[in-house]
N, C-alpha and C positions, 0 to 999 in steps of 0.2 A: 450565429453561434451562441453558444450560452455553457455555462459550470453546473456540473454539479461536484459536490463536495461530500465526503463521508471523515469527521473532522472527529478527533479524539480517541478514536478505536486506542482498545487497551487488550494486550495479553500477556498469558504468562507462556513463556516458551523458553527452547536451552538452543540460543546461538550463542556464535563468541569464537573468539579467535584461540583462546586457552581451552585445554579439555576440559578442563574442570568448571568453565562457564555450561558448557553443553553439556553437561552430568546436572550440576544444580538448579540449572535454569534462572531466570528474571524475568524481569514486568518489558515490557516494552509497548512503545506506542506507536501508530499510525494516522497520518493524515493525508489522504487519496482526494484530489483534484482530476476532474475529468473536463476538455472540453468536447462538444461536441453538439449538433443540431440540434435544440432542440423544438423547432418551429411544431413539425409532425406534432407530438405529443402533445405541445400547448393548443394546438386546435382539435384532436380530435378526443384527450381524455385517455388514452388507450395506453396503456402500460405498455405492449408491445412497439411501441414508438422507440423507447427511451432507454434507458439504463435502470436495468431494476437493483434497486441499491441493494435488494436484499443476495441478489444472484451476486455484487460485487463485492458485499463482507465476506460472504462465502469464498469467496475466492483469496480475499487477504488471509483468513482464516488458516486456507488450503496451505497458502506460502509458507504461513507464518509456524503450523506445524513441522515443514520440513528445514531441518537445523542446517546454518546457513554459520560459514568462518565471519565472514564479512555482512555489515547494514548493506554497503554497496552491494553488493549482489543481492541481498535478498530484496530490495528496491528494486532492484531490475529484474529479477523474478514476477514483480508485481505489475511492472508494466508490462512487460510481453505478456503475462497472465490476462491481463485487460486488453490489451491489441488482438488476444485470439479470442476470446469469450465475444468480445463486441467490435466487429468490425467495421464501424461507422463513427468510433470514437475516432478524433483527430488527433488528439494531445493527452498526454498524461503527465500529472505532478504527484510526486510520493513523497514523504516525510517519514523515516525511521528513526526513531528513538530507541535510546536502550536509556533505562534510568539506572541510576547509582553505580553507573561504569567503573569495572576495578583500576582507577586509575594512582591509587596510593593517598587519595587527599579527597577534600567535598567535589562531589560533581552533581549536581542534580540528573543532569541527561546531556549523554553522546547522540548526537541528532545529523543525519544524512540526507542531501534533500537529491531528487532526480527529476529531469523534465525531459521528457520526448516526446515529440513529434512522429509520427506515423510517415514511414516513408511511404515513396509513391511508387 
């Protein structure tokens, strides 16, 4: 087994559990942990082995467009996103941030993390 990681992704998008967050939108951040084989890939070179990070921004991307009340759901958006795109990942770990959460005082970032295992 082995990780890969796509660590600091940043967008601007309109989730939020008030309307008024999904009208003006904010920054938020992503950080996508994958495990899964990757023996294949380390011996033969071949992109088709492995996870193509680039097909996997793309996909947070995808989530991250569609406006979401809750991080938790849109985190779990993102794993089952990755469970159907690559079905040879075993585990997934996501990290959602929203930065400068309305929460009436300093927050830097509301941060929600999820980990799943691929059932059998």
């Amino acid at each position: 087994m082995g990780q890969i990681a796509l660590e600091g992704m940043e967008f601007f998008a309109f989730h939020g559990f008030y309307d008024e967050e999904q009208k003006i939108g904010n920054k938020y951040g992503v950080d996508l942990y994958i495990q899964t084989d990757l023996h294949a890939a380390a011996a033969s070179d071949n992109l088709d082995e492995t996870v193509n990070y680039e097909r996997l921004y793309k996909l947070v991307l995808h989530e991250m467009s569609l406006p979401a009340r809750l991080l938790e759901h849109l985190g779990h958006r993102i794993i089952e996103g990755v469970f159907q795109e690559f079905p040879f990942v075993q585990q997934v770990k996501v990290s959602v941030s929203k930065f400068n959460p309305p929460l009436g005082g300093i927050c830097h970032k509301a941060k929600v993390t999820l980990e799943q295992e691929r059932s059998k």
